[in-house]
Each structure stands twice: as C-alpha cells, then as structure tokens.
Backbone bond lengths (Angstrom), bond angles and torsions (degrees), N, CA, C in turn:
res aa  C-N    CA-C-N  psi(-1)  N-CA   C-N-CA  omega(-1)  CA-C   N-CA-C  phi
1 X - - - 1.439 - - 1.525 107.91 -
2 X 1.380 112.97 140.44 1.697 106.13 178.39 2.021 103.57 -123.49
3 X 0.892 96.11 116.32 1.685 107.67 158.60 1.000 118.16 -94.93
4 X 1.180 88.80 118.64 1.854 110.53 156.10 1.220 163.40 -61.22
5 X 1.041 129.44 35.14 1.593 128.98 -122.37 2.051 95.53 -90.47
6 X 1.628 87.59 119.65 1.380 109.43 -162.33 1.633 100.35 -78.09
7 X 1.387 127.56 61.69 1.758 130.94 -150.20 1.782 78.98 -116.81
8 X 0.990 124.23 4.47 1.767 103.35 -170.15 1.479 106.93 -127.73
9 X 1.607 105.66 141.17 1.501 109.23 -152.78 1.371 89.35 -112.25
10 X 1.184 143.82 -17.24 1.492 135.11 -178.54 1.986 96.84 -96.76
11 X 1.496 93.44 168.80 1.841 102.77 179.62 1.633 94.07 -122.25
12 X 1.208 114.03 -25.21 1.883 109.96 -177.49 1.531 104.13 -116.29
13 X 1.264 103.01 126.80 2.209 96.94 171.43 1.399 81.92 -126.83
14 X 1.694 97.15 148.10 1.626 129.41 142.35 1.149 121.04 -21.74
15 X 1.385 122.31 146.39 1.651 121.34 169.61 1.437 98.20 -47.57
16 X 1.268 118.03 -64.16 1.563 113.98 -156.94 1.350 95.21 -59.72
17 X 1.596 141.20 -92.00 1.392 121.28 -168.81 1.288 116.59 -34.41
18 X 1.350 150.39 -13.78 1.641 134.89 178.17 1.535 86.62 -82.61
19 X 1.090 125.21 -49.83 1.931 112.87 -165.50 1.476 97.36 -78.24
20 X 1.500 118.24 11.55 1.642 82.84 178.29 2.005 82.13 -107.06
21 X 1.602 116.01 -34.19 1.453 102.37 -176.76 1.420 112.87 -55.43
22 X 1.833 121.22 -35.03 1.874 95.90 -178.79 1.196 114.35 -99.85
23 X 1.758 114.91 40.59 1.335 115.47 -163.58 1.623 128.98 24.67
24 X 1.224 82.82 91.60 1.908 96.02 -166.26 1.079 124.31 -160.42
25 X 1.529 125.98 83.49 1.314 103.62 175.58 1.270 152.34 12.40
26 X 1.672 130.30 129.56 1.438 131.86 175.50 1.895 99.83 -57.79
27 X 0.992 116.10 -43.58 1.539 111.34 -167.75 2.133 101.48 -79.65
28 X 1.049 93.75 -40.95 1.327 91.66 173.35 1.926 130.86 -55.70
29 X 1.497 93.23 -42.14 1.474 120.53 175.91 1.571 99.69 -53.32
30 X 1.666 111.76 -65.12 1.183 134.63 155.33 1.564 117.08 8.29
31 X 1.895 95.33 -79.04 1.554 107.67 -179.00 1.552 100.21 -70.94
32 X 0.965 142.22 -31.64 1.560 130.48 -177.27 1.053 103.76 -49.77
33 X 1.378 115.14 -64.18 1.622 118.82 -168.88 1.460 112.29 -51.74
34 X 1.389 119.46 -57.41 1.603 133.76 175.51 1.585 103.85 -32.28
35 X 1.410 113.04 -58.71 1.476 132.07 -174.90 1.313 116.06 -58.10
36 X 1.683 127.96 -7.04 1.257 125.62 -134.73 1.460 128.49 12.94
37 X 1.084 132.32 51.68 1.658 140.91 152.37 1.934 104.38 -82.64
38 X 1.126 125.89 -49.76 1.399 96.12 160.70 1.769 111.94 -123.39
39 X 1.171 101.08 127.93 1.234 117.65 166.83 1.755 123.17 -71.94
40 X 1.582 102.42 107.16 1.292 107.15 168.76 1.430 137.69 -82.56
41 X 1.239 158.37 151.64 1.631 137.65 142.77 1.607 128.79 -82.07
42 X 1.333 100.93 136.93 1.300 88.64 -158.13 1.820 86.83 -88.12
43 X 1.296 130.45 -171.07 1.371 144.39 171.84 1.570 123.47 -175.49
44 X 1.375 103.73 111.38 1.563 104.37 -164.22 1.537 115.89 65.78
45 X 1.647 117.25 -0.79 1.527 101.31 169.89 1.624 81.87 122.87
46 X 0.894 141.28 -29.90 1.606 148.74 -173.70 1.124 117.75 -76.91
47 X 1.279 136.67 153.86 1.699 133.89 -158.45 1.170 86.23 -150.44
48 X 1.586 92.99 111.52 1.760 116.50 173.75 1.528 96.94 -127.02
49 X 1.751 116.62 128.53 1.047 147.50 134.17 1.550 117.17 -46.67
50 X 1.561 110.83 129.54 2.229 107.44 179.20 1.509 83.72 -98.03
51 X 1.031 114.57 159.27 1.701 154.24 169.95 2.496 79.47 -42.21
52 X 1.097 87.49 -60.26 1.343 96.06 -169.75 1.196 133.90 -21.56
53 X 2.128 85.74 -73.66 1.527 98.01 172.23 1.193 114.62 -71.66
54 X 1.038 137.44 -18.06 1.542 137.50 169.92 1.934 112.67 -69.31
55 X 1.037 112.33 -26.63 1.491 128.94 166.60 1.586 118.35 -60.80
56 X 1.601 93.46 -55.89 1.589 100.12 164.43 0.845 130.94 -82.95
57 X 1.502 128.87 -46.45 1.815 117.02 169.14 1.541 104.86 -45.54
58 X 1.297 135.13 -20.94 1.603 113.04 -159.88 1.318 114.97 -97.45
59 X 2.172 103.37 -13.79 1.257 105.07 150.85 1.394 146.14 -91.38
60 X 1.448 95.94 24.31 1.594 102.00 169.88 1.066 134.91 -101.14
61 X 1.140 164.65 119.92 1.695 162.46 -159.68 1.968 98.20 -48.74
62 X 1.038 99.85 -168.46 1.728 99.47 -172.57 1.491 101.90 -88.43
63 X 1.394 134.42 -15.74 1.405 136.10 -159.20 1.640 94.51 -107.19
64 X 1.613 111.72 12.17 1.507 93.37 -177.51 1.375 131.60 81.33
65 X 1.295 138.54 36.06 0.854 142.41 -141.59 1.732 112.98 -173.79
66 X 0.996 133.72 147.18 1.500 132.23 -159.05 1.198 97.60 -93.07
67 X 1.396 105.65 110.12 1.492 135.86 161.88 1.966 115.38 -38.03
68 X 1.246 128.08 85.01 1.419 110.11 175.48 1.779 123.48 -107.47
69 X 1.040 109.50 108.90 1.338 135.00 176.75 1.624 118.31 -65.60
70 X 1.539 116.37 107.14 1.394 92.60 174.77 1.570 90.54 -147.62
71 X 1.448 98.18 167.06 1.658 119.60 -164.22 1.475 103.57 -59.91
72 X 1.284 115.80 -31.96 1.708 130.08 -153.24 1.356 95.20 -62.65
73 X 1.416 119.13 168.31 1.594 117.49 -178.24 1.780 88.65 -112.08
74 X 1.311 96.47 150.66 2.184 103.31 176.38 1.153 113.27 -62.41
75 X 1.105 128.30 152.52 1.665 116.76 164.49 1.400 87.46 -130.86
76 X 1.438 103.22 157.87 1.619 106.65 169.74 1.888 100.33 -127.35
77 X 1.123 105.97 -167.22 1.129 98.22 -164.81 1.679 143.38 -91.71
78 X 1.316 84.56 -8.49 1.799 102.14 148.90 1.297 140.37 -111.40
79 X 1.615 101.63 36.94 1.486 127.50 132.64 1.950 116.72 -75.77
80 X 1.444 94.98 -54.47 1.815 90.05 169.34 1.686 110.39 -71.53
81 X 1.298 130.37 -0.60 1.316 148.42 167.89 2.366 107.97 -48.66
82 X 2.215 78.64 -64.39 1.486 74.70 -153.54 1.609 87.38 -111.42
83 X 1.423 122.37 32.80 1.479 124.02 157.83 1.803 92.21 -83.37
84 X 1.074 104.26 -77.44 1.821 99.58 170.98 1.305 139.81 -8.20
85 X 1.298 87.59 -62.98 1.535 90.77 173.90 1.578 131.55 -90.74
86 X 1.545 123.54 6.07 0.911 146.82 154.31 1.829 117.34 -46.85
C-alpha cells in the first residue's frame, strides 16, 4: 500500500532540497541523475526535481525496482521443510 501524505506545497525542488528530502547527498543526488535513476528537468538551465520523481525513486529498493512491504513474516523453505515432517 503507498500513502501519500499531501504535506508539500511546491511540485519542482532544487538539487539541494531533493538530497536533503531522500537524505542524500548533493554529490550523491548528482550520481543518480548521471546514472539516470532519477530523472530531473532542467528549465532555463536549472535542475528541478517533481515531488514525483522523488516519490518514486524512494519507493524503489536499491536495484531499482518496487520496493514491497508487507506485515506477513518470510518463510523460506525449510520452514515448509519441518511443518511436513512433523
């Protein structure tokens, strides 16, 4: 499930405010962008981050990929191992 919490009054931030919302370095932010993992717009020469892409990169795991969170505990497979043989 993803919540939203509609608390932000701008749609474009500065390099520096996007690295300070996913706690991340200016040089780090930096390589994202370089990397294309977050996509910026530039305007007049200026590099503005949307509420968005900063929304989505922070829900992805580190490999890029959509982060899913759930209450359930993991089992691996020798838990269904020694339910079996019980």
């Amino acid at each position: 499930m993803i919540v939203l919490l509609f608390c932000f009054c701008q749609l474009l931030y500065s390099r520096e405010d996007s690295a300070l919302i996913l706690n991340l370095s200016i040089r780090k932010l930096d390589e994202l962008i370089a990397d294309g993992r977050i996509k910026p717009r530039r305007i007049d020469g200026a590099v503005r981050i949307s509420i968005g892409e900063l929304v989505r990169f922070a829900d992805q795991d580190g490999d890029g990929h959509r982060e899913v969170v759930t209450d359930e505990p993991q089992r691996d497979d020798h838990d269904a191992d020694k339910r079996g043989a019980e």
